[in-house]
MARKOL-121748 format. One record per residue (C-alpha): residue number from 0; residue in one letter; x, y, z. Coordinates in steps of 0.2 Angstrom, whole numbers, always signed. Layout:
N
atom resi = NUM, resn = A, x = X, y = Y, z = Z
...
This chain:
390
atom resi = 0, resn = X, x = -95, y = +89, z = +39
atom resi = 1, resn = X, x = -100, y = +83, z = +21
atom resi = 2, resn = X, x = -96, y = +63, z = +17
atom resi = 3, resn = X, x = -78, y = +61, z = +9
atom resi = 4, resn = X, x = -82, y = +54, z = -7
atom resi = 5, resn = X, x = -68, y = +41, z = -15
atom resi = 6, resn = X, x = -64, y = +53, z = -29
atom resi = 7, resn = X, x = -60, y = +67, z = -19
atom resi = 8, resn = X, x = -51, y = +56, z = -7
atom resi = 9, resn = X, x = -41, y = +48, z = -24
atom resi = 10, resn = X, x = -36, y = +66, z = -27
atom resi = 11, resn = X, x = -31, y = +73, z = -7
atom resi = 12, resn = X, x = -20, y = +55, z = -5
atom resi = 13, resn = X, x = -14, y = +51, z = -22
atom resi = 14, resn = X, x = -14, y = +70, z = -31
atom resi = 15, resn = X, x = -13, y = +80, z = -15
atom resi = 16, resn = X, x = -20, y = +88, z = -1
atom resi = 17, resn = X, x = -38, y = +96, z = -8
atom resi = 18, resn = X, x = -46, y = +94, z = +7
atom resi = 19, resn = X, x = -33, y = +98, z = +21
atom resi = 20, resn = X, x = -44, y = +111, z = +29
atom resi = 21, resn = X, x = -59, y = +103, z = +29
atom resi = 22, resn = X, x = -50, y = +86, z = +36
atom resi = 23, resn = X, x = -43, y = +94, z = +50
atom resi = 24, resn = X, x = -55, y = +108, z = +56
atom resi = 25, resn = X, x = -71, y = +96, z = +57
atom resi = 26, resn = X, x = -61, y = +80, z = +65
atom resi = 27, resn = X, x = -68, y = +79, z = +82
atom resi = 28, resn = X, x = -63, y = +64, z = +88
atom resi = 29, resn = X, x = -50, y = +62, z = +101
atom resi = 30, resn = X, x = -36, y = +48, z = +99
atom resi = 31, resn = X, x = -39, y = +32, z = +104
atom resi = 32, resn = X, x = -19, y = +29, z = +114
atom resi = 33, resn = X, x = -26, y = +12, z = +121
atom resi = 34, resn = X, x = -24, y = -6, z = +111
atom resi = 35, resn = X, x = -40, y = -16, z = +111
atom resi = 36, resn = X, x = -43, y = -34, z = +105
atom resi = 37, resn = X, x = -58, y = -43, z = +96
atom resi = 38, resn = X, x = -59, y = -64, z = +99
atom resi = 39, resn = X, x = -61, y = -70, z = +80
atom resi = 40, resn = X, x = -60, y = -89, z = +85
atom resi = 41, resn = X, x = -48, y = -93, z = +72
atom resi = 42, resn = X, x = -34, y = -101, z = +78
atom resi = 43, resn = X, x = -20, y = -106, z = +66
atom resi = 44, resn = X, x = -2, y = -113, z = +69
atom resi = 45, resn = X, x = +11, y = -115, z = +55
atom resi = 46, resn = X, x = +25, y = -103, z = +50
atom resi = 47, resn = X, x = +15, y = -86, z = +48
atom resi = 48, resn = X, x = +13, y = -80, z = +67
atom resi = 49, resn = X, x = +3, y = -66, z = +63
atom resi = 50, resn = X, x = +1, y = -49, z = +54
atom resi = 51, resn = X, x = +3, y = -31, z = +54
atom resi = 52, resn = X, x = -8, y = -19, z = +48
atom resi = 53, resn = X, x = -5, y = -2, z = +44
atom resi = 54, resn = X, x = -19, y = +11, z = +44
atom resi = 55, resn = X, x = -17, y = +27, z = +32
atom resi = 56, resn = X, x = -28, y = +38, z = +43
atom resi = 57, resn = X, x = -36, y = +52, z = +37
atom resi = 58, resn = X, x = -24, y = +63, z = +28
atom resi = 59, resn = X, x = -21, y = +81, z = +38
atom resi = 60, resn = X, x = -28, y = +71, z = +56
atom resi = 61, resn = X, x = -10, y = +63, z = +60
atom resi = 62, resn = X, x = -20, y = +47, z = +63
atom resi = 63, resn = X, x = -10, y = +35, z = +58
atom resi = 64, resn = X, x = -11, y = +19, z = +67
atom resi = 65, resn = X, x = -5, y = -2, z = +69
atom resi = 66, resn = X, x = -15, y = -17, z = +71
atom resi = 67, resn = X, x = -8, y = -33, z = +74
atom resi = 68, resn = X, x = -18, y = -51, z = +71
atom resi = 69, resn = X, x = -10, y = -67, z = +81
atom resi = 70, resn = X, x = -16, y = -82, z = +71
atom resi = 71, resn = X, x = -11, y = -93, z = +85
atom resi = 72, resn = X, x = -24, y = -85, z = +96
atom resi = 73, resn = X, x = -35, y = -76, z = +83
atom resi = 74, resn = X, x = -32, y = -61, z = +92
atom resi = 75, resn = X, x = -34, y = -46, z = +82
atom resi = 76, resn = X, x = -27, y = -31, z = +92
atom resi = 77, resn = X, x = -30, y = -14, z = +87
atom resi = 78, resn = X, x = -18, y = +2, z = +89
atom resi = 79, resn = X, x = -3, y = -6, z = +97
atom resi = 80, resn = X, x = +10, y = +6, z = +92
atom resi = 81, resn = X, x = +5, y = +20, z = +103
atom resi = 82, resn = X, x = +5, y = +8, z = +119
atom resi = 83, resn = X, x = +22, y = +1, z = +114
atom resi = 84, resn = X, x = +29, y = +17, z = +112
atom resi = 85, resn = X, x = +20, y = +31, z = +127
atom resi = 86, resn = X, x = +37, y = +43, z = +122
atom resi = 87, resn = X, x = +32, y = +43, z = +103
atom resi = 88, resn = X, x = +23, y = +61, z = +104
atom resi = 89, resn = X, x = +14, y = +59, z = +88
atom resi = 90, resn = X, x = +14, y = +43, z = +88
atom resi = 91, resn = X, x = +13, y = +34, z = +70
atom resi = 92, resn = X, x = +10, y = +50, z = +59
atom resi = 93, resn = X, x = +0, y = +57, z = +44
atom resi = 94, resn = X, x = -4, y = +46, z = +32
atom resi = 95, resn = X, x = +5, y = +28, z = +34
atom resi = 96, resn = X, x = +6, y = +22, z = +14
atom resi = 97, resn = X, x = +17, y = +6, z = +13
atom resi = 98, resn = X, x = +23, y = -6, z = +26
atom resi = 99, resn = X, x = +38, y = -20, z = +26
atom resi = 100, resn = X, x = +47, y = -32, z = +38
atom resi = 101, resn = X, x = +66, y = -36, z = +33
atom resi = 102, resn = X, x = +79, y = -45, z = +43
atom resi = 103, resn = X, x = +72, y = -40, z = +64
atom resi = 104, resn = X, x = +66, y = -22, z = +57
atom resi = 105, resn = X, x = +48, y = -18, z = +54
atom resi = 106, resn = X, x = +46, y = -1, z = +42
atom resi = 107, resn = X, x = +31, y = +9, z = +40
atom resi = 108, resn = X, x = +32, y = +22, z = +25
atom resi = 109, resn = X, x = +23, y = +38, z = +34
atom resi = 110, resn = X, x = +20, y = +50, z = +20
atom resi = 111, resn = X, x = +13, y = +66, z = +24
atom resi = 112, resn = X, x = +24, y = +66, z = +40
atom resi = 113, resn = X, x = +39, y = +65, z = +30
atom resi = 114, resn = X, x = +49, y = +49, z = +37
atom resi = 115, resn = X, x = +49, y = +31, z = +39
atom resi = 116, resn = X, x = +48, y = +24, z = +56
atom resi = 117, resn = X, x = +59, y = +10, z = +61
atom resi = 118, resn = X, x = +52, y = -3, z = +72
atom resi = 119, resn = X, x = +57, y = -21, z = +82
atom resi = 120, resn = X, x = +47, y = -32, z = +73
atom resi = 121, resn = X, x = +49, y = -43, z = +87
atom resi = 122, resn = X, x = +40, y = -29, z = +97
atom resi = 123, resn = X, x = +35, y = -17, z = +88
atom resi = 124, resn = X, x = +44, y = -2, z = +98
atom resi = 125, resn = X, x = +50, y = +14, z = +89
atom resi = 126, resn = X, x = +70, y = +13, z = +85
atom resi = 127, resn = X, x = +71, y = +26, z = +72
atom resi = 128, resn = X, x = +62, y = +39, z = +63
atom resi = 129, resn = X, x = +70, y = +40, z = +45
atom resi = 130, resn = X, x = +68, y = +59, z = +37
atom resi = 131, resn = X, x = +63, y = +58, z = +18
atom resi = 132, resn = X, x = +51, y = +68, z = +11
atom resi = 133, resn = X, x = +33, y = +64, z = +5
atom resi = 134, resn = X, x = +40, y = +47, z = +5
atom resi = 135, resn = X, x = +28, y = +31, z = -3
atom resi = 136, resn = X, x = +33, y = +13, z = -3
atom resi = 137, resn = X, x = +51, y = +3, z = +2
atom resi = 138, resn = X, x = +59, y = -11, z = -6
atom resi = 139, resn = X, x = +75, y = -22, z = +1
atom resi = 140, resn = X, x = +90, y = -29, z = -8
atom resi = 141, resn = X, x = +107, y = -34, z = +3
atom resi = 142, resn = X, x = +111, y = -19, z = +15
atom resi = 143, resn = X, x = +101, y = -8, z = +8
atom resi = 144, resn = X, x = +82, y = -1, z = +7
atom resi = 145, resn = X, x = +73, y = +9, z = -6
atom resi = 146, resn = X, x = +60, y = +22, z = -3
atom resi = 147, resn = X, x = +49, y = +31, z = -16
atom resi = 148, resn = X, x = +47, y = +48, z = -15
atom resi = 149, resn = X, x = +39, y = +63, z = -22
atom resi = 150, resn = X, x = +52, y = +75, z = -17
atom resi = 151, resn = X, x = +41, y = +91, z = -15
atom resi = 152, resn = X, x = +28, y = +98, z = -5
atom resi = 153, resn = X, x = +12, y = +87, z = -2
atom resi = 154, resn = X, x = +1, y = +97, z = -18
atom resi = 155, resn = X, x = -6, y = +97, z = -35
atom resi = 156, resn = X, x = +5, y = +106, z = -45
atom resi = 157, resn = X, x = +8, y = +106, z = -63
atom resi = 158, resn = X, x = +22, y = +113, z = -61
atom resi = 159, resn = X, x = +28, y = +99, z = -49
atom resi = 160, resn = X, x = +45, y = +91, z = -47
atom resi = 161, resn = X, x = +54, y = +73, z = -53
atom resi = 162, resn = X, x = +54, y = +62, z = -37
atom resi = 163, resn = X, x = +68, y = +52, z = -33
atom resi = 164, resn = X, x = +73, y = +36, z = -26
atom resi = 165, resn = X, x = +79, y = +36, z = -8
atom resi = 166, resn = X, x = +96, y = +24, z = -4
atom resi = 167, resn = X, x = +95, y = +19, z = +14
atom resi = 168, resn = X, x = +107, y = +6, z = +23
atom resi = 169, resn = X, x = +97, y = -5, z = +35
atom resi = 170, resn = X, x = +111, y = -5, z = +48
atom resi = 171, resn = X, x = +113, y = +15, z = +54
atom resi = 172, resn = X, x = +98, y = +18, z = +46
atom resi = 173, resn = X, x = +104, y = +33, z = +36
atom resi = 174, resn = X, x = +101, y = +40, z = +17
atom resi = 175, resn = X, x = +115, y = +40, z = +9
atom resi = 176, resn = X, x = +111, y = +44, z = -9
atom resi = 177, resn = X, x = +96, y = +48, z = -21
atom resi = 178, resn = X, x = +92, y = +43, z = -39
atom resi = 179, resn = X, x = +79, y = +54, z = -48
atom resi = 180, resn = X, x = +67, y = +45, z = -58
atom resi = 181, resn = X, x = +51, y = +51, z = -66
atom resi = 182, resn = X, x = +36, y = +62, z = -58
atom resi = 183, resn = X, x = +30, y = +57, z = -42
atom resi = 184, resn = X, x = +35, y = +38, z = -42
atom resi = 185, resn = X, x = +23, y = +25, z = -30
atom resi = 186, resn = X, x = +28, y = +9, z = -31
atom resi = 187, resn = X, x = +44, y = -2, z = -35
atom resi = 188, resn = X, x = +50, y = -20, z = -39
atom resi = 189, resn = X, x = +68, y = -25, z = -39
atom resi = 190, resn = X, x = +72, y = -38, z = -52
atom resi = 191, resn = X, x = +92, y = -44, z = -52
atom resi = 192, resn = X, x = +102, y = -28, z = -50
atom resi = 193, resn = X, x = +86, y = -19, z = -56
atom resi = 194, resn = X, x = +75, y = -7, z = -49
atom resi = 195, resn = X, x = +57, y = -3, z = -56
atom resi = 196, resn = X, x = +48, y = +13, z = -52
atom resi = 197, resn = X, x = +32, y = +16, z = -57
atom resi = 198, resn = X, x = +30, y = +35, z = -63
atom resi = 199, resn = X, x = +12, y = +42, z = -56
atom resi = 200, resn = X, x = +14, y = +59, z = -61
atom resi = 201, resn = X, x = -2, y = +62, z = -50
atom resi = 202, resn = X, x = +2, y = +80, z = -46
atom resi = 203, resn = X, x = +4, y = +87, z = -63
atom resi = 204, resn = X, x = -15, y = +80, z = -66
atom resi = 205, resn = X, x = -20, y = +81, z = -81
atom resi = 206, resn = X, x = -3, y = +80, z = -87
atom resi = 207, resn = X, x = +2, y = +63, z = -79
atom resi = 208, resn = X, x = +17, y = +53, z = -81
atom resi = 209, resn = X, x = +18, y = +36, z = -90
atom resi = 210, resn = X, x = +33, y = +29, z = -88
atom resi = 211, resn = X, x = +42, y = +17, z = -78
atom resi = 212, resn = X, x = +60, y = +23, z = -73
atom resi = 213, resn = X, x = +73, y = +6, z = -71
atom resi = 214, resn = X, x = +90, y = +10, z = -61
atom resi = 215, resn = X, x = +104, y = -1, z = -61
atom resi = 216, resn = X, x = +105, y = -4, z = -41
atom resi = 217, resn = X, x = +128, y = -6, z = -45
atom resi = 218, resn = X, x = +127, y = +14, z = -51
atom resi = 219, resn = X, x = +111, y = +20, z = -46
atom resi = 220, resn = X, x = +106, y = +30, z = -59
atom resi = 221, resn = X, x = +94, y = +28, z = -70
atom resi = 222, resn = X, x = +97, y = +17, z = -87
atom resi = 223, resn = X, x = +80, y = +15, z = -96
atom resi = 224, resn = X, x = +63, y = +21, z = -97
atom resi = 225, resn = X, x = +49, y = +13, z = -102
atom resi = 226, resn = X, x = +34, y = +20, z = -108
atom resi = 227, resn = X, x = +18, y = +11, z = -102
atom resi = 228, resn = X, x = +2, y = +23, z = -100
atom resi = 229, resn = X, x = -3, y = +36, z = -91
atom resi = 230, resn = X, x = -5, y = +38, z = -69
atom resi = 231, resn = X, x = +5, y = +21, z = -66
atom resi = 232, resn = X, x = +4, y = +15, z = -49
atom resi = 233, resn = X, x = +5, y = -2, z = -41
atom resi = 234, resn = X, x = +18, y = -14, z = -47
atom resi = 235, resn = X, x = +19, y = -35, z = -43
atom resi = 236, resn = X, x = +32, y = -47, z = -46
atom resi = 237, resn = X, x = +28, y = -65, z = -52
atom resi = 238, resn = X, x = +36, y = -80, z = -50
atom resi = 239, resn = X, x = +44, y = -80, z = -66
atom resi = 240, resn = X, x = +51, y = -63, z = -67
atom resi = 241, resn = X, x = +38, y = -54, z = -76
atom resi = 242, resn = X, x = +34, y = -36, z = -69
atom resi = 243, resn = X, x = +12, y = -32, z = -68
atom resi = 244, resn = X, x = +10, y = -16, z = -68
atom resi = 245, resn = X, x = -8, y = -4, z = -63
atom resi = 246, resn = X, x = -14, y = +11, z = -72
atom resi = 247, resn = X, x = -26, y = +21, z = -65
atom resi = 248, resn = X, x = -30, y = +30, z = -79
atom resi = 249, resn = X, x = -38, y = +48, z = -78
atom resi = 250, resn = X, x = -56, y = +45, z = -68
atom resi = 251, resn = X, x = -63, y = +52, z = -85
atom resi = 252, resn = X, x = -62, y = +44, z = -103
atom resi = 253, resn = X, x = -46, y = +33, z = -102
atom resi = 254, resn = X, x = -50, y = +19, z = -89
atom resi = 255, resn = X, x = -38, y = +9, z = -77
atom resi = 256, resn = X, x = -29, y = -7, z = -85
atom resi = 257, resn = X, x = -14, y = -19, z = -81
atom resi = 258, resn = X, x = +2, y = -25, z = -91
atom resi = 259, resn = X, x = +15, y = -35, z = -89
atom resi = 260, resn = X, x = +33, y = -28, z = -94
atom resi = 261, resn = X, x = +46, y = -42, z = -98
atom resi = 262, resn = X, x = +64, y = -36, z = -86
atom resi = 263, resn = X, x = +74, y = -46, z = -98
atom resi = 264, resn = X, x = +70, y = -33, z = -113
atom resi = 265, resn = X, x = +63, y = -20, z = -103
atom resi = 266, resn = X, x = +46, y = -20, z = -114
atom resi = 267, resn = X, x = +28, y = -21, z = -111
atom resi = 268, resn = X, x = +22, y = -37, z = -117
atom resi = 269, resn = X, x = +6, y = -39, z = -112
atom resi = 270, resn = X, x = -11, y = -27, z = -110
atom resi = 271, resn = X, x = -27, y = -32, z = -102
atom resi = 272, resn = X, x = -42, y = -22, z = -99
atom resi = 273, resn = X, x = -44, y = -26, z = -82
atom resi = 274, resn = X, x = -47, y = -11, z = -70
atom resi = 275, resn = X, x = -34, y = -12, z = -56
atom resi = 276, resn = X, x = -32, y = -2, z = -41
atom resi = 277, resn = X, x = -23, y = -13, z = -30
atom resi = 278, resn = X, x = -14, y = -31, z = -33
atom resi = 279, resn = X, x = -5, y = -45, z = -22
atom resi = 280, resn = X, x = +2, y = -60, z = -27
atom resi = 281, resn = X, x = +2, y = -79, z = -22
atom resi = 282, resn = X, x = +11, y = -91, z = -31
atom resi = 283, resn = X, x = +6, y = -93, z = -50
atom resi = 284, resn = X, x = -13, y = -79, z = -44
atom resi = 285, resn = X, x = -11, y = -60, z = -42
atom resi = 286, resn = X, x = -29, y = -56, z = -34
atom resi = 287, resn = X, x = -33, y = -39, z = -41
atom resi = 288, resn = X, x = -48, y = -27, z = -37
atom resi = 289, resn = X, x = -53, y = -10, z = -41
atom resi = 290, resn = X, x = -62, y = +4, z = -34
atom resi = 291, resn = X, x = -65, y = +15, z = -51
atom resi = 292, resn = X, x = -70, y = +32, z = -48
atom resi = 293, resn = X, x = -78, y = +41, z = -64
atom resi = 294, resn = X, x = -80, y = +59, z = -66
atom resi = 295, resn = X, x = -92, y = +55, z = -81
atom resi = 296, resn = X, x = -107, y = +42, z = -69
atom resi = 297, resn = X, x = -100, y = +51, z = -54
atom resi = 298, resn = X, x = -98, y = +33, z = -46
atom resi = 299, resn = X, x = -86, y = +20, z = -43
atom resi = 300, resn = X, x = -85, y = +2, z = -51
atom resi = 301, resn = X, x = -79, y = -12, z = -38
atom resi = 302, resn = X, x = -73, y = -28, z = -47
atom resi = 303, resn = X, x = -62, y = -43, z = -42
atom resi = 304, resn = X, x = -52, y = -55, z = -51
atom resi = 305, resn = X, x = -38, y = -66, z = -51
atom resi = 306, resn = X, x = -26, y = -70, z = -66
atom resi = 307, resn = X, x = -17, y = -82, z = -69
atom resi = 308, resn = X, x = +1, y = -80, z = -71
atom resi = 309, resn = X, x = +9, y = -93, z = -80
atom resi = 310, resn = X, x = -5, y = -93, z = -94
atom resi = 311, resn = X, x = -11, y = -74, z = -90
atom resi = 312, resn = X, x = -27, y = -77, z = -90
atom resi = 313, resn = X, x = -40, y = -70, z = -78
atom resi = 314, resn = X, x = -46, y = -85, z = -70
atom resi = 315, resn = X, x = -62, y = -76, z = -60
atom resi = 316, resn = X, x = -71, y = -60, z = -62
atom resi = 317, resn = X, x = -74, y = -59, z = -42
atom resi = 318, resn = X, x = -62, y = -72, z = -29
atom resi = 319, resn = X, x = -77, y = -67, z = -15
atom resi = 320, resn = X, x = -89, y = -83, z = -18
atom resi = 321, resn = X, x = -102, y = -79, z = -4
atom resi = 322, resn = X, x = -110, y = -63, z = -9
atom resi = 323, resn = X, x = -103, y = -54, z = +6
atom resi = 324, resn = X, x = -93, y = -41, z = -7
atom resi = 325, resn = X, x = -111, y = -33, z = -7
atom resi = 326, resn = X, x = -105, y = -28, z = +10
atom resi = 327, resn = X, x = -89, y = -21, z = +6
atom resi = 328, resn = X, x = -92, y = -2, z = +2
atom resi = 329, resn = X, x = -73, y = +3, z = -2
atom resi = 330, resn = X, x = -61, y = -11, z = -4
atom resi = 331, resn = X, x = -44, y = -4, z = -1
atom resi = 332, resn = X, x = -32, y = -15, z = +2
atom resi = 333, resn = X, x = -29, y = -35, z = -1
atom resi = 334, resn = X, x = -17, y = -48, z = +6
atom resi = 335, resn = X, x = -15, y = -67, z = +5
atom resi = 336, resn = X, x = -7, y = -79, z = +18
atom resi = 337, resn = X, x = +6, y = -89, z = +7
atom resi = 338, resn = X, x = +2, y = -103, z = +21
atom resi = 339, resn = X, x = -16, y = -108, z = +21
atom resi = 340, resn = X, x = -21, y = -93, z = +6
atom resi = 341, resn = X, x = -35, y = -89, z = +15
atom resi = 342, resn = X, x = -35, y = -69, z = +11
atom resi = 343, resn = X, x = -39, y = -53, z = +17
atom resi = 344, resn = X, x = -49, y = -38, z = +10
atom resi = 345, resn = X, x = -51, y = -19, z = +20
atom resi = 346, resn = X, x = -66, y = -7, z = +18
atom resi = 347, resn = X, x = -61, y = +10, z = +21
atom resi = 348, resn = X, x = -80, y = +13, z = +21
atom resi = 349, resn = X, x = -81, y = +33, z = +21
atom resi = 350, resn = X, x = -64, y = +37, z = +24
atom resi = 351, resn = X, x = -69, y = +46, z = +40
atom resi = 352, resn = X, x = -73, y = +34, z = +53
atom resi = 353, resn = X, x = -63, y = +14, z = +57
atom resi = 354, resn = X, x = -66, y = +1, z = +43
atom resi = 355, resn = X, x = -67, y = -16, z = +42
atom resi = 356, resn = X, x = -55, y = -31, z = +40
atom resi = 357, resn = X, x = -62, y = -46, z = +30
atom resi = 358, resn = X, x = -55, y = -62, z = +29
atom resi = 359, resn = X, x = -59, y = -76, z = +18
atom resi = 360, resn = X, x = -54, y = -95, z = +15
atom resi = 361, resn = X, x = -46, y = -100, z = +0
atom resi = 362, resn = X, x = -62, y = -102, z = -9
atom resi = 363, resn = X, x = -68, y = -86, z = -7
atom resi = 364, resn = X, x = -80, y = -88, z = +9
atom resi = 365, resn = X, x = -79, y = -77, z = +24
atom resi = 366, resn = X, x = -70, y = -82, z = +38
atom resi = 367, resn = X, x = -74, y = -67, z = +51
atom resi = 368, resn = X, x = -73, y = -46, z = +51
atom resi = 369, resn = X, x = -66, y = -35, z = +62
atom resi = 370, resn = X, x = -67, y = -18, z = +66
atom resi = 371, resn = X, x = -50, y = -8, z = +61
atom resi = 372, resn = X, x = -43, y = +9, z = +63
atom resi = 373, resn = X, x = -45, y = +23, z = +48
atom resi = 374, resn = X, x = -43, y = +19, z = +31
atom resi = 375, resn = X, x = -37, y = +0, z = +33
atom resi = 376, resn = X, x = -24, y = -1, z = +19
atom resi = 377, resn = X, x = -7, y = -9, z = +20
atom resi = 378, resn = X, x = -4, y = -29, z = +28
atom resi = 379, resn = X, x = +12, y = -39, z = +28
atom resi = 380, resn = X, x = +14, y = -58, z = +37
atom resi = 381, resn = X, x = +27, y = -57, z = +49
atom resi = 382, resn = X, x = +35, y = -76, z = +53
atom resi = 383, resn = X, x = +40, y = -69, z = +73
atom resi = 384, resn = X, x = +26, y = -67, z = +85
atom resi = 385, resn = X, x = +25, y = -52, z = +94
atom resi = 386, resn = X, x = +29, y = -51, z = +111
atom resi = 387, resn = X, x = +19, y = -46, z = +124
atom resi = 388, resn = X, x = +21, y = -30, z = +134
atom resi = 389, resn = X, x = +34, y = -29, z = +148
């Protein structure tokens, strides 16, 4: 089997499945259906009890899998869904693209399986698995959850349909309307009675969307729509109500960049040359970095940096002080603790075979590393510890 490269994995995730057959006929490996922990000697108390992290898995391997790290024992613990839940056949899924905690429910958005599965966050056992096709990312306001999707089959097609927004109530856990926005919408924002959706348009490659769609969340239907540039992706809220949005741009002549769109005009109000493939935000710092794939050098270009977001001005070109991003081959996801900000950066190395998780202090130097599942991507703080097994 020939080594995944990151454009072609860019394409099978985010554009559709290039590389199904090839994926699934040379994966040899058996499941691992066992937890196991690594000691990290990095015991913290405070609010934050812990975190769960979602690995994507290699799309077409229905390898999906969830980690979970204890800061009061500075235990990180690998694979604990499918030894919390033996009567789950397939266990997490294909593909596991966003996760969120709201009220006592952890939700991990399971996109080539088609549905998002409902967990105890206080023990992460199985209550529900939630139908929605080629679902991507949820957000929460009141009774309700939102959830992405890209409506149609998992393919590159330029013929492709508009995706929609799913309505979901948190209580019965059950769609119970849909609002279609542009092509193949990733992630969203809610500001006020607003919803934010940023178009990808992915499938139809070259023809990609650029807009954002905003829904009023009292009607549900869609009320403006924004144009901002082409293959949208990631969008962050800041602590003043301003909306940053990614562009991924088209791998070839027009490069990824981020804006700022202002919810109170609905207009983009701020464009900076900075490459952006993923971004998190904490308090008045959104951390960006980017993994840019060019067909023209037939490489990618890594870079870190944090803005500023009261004076939005990149404060660093690279948050890792110690050198040890030399180590990092693919970054592919980033998190901060809002407690002690020290943060955390995934390596999806080859895309094939477990990555790593970094973390780092505040000021940038490495704390520890541990070994993850596939594809370490998606990390959310959860404020209730998870219990043990019966």
């Amino acid at each position: 089997m020939r080594r995944i490269l990151k454009k072609e994995y860019v394409f099978a995730v985010l554009l559709g499945v290039l590389f199904f057959g090839e994926l699934t006929g040379c994966r040899k490996e058996e499941r691992i259906n066992r937890s196991t922990e690594t000691e990290t000697n990095d015991r913290q108390n405070g609010p934050i009890k812990g975190f769960f992290l979602l690995n994507e898995g290699n799309m077409g391997s229905n390898k999906s899998t969830l980690d979970y790290y204890d800061y009061e024992t500075g235990i990180y613990t690998k694979n604990i869904f499918a030894e919390r839940n033996p009567g789950v056949v397939k266990e997490l899924g294909d593909v596991g693209n966003d996760i969120q905690i709201y009220g006592d429910k952890l939700y991990a958005v399971i996109n080539c399986s088609h549905f998002v599965e409902v967990m105890d966050v206080n023990t992460a056992k199985h209550i529900k698995a939630v139908s929605i096709p080629n679902c991507r990312y949820i957000v929460f306001k009141g009774k309700y959850a939102y959830v992405s999707s890209y409506a149609g089959p998992v393919k590159i097609d330029p013929n492709a349909r508009l995706g929609y927004v799913a309505r979901m109530d948190t209580s019965d856990l059950k769609v119970i309307d849909t609002c279609v926005v542009g092509y193949q919408p990733d992630e969203m924002v809610i500001w006020g009675d607003k919803l934010y959706v940023a178009n990808s348009g992915g499938y139809r490659v070259p023809n990609y969307d650029s807009t954002v769609s905003v829904i009023d969340l009292n009607t549900f239907k869609v009320i403006k729509t924004i144009d901002v540039a082409i293959n949208l992706h990631r969008l962050e809220l800041d602590s003043d109500g301003y909306i940053w949005v990614s562009s991924r741009g088209d791998y070839y002549g027009v490069p990824s960049k981020t804006f700022v769109i202002d919810p109170r005009t609905d207009k983009v109000i701020e464009r900076f040359n900075l490459p952006n493939s993923n971004m998190t935000r904490c308090g008045d710092s959104i951390y960006v970095y980017s993994c840019e794939w060019s067909y023209l050098t037939s490489s990618n270009t890594i870079t870190y940096a944090i803005i500023n977001t009261k004076t939005r001005r990149v404060v660093t070109r690279n948050f890792i002080k110690d050198g040890t991003e030399k180590t990092i081959k693919v970054p592919y996801g980033v998190a901060v603790n809002p407690n002690s900000h020290d943060f955390i950066v995934t390596d999806a190395t080859d895309y094939v075979t477990p990555g790593y998780v970094h973390c780092f202090d505040r000021y940038g130097k490495k704390k520890w590393t541990v070994n993850a599942g596939d594809i370490p991507a998606h990390i959310v703080f959860t404020h209730k510890k998870l219990q043990p097994l019966d």
